[in-house]
N, C-alpha and C positions, 0 to 999 in steps of 0.2 A: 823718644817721647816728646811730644811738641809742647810746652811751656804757655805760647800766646795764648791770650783769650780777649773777646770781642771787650769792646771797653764800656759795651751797654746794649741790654736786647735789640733798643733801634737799629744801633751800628749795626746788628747782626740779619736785621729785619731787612733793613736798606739794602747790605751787599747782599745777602743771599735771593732778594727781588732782583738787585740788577744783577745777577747771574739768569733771572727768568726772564725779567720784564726789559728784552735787549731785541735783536734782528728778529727772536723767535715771534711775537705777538706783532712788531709794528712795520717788518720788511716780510718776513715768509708768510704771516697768516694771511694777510689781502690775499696776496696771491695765488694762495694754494685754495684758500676759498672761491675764488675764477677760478681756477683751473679741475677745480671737483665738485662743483657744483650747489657752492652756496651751501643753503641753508642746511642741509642733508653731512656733509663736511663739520659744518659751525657746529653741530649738535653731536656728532660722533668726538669729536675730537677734545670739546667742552668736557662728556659724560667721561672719558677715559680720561681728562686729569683730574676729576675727583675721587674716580672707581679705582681707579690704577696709576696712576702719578701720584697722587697726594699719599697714597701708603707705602709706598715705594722709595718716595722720597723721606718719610716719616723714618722708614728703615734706615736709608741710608744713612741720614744725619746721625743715629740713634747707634750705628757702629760706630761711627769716629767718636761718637761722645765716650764710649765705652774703651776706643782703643787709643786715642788721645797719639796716635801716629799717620803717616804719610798712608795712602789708601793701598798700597802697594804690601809696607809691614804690617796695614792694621789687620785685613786677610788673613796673613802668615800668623799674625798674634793670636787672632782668634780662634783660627784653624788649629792652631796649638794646644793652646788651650782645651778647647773644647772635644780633642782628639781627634782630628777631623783630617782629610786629605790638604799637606798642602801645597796639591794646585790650586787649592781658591787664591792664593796670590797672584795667580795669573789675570784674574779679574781683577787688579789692579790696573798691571802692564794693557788689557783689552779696551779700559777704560781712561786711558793715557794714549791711546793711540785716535781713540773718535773725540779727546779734546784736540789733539795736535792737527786732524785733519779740518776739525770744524774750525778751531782758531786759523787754521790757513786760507779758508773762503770766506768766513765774516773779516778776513782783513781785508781782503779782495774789494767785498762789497762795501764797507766802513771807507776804504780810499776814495768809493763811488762819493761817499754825501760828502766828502771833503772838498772834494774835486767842485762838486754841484755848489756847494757854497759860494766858491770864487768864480764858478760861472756865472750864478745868478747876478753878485757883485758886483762885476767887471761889466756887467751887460751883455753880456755874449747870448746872453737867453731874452732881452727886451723886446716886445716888438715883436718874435717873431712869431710868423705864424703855425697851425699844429704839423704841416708837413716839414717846417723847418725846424723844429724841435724835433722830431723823430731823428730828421735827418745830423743833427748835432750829436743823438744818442751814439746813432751808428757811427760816425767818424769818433768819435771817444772811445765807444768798444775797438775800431781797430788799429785803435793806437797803442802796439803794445808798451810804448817807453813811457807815456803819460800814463797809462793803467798802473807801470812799473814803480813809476813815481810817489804815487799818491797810496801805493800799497806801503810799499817803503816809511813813508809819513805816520801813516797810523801802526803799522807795528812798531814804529821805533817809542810811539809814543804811550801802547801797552806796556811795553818792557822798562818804561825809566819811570809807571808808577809802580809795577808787580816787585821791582828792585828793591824799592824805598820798606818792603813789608806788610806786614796785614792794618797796623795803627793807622802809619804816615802815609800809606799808601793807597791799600784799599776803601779804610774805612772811611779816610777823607775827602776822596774821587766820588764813592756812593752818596754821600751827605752832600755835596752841591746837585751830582748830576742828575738824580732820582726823582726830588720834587721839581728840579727845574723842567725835566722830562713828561712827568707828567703836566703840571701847568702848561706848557705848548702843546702835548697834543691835545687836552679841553680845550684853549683856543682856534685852533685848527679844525676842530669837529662841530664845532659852535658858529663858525665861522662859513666853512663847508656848509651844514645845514642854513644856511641861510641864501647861497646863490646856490646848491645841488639842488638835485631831483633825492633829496631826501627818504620820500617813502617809497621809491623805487629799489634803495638802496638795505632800507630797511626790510621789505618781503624778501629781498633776496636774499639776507645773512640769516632770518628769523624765518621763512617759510620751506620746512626743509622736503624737497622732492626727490623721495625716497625712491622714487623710480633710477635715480642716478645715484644709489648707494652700491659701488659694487664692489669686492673684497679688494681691489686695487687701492680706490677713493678711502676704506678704512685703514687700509694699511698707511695710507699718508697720515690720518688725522690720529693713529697711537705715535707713530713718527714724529709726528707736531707736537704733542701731547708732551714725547720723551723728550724731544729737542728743546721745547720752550718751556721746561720742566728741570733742564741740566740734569735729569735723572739717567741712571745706565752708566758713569763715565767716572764716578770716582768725585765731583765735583762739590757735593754735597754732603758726602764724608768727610773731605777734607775739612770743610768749612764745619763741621759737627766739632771736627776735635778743638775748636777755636773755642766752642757753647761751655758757658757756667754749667756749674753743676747742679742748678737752680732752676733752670728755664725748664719753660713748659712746652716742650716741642711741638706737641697736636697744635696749639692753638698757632703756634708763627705757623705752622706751616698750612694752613686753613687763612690763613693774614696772604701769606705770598701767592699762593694759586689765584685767590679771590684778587688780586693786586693783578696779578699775569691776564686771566679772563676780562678784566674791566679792561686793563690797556688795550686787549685784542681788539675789544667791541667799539672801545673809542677811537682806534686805528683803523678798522673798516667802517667808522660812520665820518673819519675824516677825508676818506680816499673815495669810497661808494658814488656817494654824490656827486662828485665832479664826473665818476666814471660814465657814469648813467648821464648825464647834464649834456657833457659832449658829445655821447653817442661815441665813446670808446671802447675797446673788448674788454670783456672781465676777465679773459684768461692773458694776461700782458705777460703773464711769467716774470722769473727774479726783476726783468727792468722795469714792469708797472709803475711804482712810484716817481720813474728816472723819466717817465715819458709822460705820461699822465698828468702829474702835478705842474711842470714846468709849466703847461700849457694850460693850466686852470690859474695857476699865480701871475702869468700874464694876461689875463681878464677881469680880474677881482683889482678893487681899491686897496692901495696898498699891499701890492700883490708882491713886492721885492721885499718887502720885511719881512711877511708873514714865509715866502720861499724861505729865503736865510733860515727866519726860528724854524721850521720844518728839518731841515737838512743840518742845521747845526745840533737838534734833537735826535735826528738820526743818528750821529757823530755819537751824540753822548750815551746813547741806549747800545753801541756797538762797544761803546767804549767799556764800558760796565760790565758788560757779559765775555767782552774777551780776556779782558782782569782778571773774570772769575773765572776763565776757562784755564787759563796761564799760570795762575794761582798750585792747582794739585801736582800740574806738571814740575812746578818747581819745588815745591815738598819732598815730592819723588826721590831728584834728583839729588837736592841737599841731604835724603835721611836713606838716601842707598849707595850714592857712591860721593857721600861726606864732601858735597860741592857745598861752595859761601851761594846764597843768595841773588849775587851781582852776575857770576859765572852762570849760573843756571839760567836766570834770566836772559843772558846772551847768546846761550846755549840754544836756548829752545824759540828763540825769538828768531835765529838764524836757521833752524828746521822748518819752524813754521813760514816762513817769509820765502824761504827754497820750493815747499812745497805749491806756494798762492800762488808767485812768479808762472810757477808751469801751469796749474789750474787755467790763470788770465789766458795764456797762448791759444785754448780755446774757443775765445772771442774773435782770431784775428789770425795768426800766425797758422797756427792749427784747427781753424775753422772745422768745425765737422768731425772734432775727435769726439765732441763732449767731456770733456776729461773733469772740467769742473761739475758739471752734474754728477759724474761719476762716485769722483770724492762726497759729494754732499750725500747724493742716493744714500753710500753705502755707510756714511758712518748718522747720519741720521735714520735710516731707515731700518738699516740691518745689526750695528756696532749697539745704538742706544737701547731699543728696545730688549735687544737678547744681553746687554748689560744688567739692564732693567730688571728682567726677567730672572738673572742669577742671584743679583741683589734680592729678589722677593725670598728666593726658594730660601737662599743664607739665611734671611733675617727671621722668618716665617716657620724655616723648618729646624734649623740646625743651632740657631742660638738659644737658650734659655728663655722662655718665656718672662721668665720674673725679671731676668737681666735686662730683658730690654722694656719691660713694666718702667724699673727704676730709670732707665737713661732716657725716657720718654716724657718721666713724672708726670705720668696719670696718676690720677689719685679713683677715674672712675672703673669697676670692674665692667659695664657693659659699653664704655668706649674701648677700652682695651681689648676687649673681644670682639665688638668690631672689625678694630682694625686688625684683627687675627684672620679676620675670616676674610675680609679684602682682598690682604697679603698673599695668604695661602694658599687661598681658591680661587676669587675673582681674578685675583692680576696675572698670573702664570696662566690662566687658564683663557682669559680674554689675549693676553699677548700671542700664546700658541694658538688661540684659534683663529687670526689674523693672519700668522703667518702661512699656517697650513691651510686657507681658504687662498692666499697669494698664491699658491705653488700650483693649483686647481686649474 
């Protein structure tokens, strides 16, 4: 039975935002909005975290509150309880394994704005021009021992706050990094809109051409949806059993998606404009920002400040969301096989960091394996959503209705039946027909 609880709804609002409003909204959504077609993408993958993220999530939080343990016994507790098979504890372990792989490529990439910080610093990116920014990308990617480096730097630096606990650790990391988070990117998009191509930027995220929607392009944006949602993975369970017995869970989590969705739109109106301005591709894939930006903050006034706050934001929105991913995995481990805190953390700090290491050699050593897309594809594409998807069926079909009425504290009967019919029908049924139009 886990004891801690958040020291006050914000605290609780903050971290479980920076588990959404992290790589998911302000590094993968540009991108994958290039790479699927804009507007058509922004609008699918929007409607699916209100339709199906946000009840899903609602569920999730709404069993840890109920089973007040690691996402692993809360499963088995419930499944007990309620006389139920239990393999559902296996949806613990499925959903400990697509935090471990995704905490292994958001460190990957968290090393990138690190890295990017001291570049811009040092001068190394001044001056030059956009082929020699590209070309500085490329000699960074295949450098496997400085990739190595600065992976090394940001994991060591998840694990010595996940250490410290949920008070001194997490809730204290959220409280700086969050509002400072978003304050740079409104500066940054504010800033953008003023030398971009603005309304070029804007038709593309907001004009959706639906000619380019095809079961592929939806399967990324429920993908996106579940990734930048930390839905599917145990993550949000955990953080449930942390919740008073007081909180009104609809409403934080209508707070956080709504928090997730702003960041995304303010992070494609921060990057758009420069994309469009330059005559750069919209499909840059994961290193758009790495190449893109460098070469817009060496044209702007004050172009090394605003680089730094860019990339030091990056830093902290990476930062936030690996905490929270770091977080379940080490509950896990202290409430199954009776590890301290500090162990666990080292434990899993040293998994995940084994697994980025190999990821990186992709870039460079193993050019052409894909190996890190591999890892992302599948625990964002395939891990979360069929996470997701079991979390609905649990919460939807199998637990008590009134039980999870009360761990929700609705007070209204026609929101709660809502979010019945979401759970039930909409999200299981929108997830599998995603996946079975991919297979087509």
């Amino acid at each position: 039975m886990i004891k801690q609880r958040w020291s006050s709804q914000l605290n609780f609002i903050l971290v479980t935002a920076g588990a959404a409003v992290g790589l998911g909204p302000i590094w993968k959504f540009p991108y994958m909005a290039g790479e699927n077609g804009g507007g058509a993408f922004v609008l699918i993958s929007f409607l699916a975290m209100f339709l199906i993220g946000v009840p899903i999530m609602l569920g999730e939080i709404s069993l840890g509150k109920i089973a007040r343990a690691n996402p692993v016994a809360s499963m088995r507790l419930l499944a007990k309880q309620h006389k139920l098979s239990s393999r559902w504890s296996f949806l613990g372990w499925w959903g400990a394994l697509a935090l471990i792989l995704v905490l292994a490529f958001y460190s990957v990439i968290a090393g990138w704005s690190i890295a990017y910080i001291f570049k811009l610093w040092t001068g190394q990116l001044h001056a030059k021009s956009a082929t020699e920014i590209l070309q500085i990308w490329d000699n960074f990617l295949n450098n496997p021992l400085e990739l190595l480096f600065w992976h090394t730097i940001f994991m060591f630096c998840t694990m010595f706050v996940v250490s410290r606990g949920v008070n001194q650790g997490l809730e204290k990391a959220s409280k700086i990094m969050m509002p400072g988070l978003f304050l740079v990117l409104i500066i940054l998009m504010l800033y953008s809109a003023t030398i971009g191509d603005f309304s070029s930027a804007w038709r593309f995220l907001f004009t959706p051409d639906f000619s380019k929607l095809t079961p592929l392009v939806a399967l990324n944006a429920l993908g996106q949806a579940a990734f930048a949602l930390a839905i599917g993975a145990g993550c949000m369970l955990t953080y449930g059993c942390y919740v008073p017995s007081d909180a009104k869970l609809s409403k934080d989590c209508l707070l956080i998606a709504s928090m997730l969705i702003v960041s995304s739109i303010i992070s494609g109106l921060a990057m758009f404009p420069l994309v469009f301005a330059y005559n750069l591709p919209v499909a840059g894939g994961p290193g758009l920002m790495f190449t893109v930006l460098p070469i817009a903050f060496n044209a702007m006034p004050f172009g090394l400040i605003f680089g730094g706050l860019f990339f030091i934001m990056l830093w902290f929105a990476a930062w936030t969301s690996s905490i929270s991913m770091a977080e379940p995995l080490v509950v896990i481990l202290d409430g199954e096989f009776k590890s301290t805190r500090g162990k666990s953390a080292i434990f899993i700090g040293i998994i995940a960091w084994t697994i980025g290491a190999i990821a990186l050699l992709s870039f460079n050593v193993l050019r052409g394996s894909n190996i890190f897309d591999y890892i992302a594809d599948f625990a964002t594409n395939i891990i979360l959503p069929t996470g997701g998807l079991a979390f609905a069926i649990f919460a939807g079909w199998k637990m008590p209705a009134q039980s999870m009425k009360l761990a929700m504290n609705i007070t209204s009967d026609v929101s709660f039946k809502a979010w019945q019919i979401l759970i039930k029908y909409l999200a299981p049924t929108g997830i599998l027909a995603v996946f079975v139009a991919g297979l087509l």
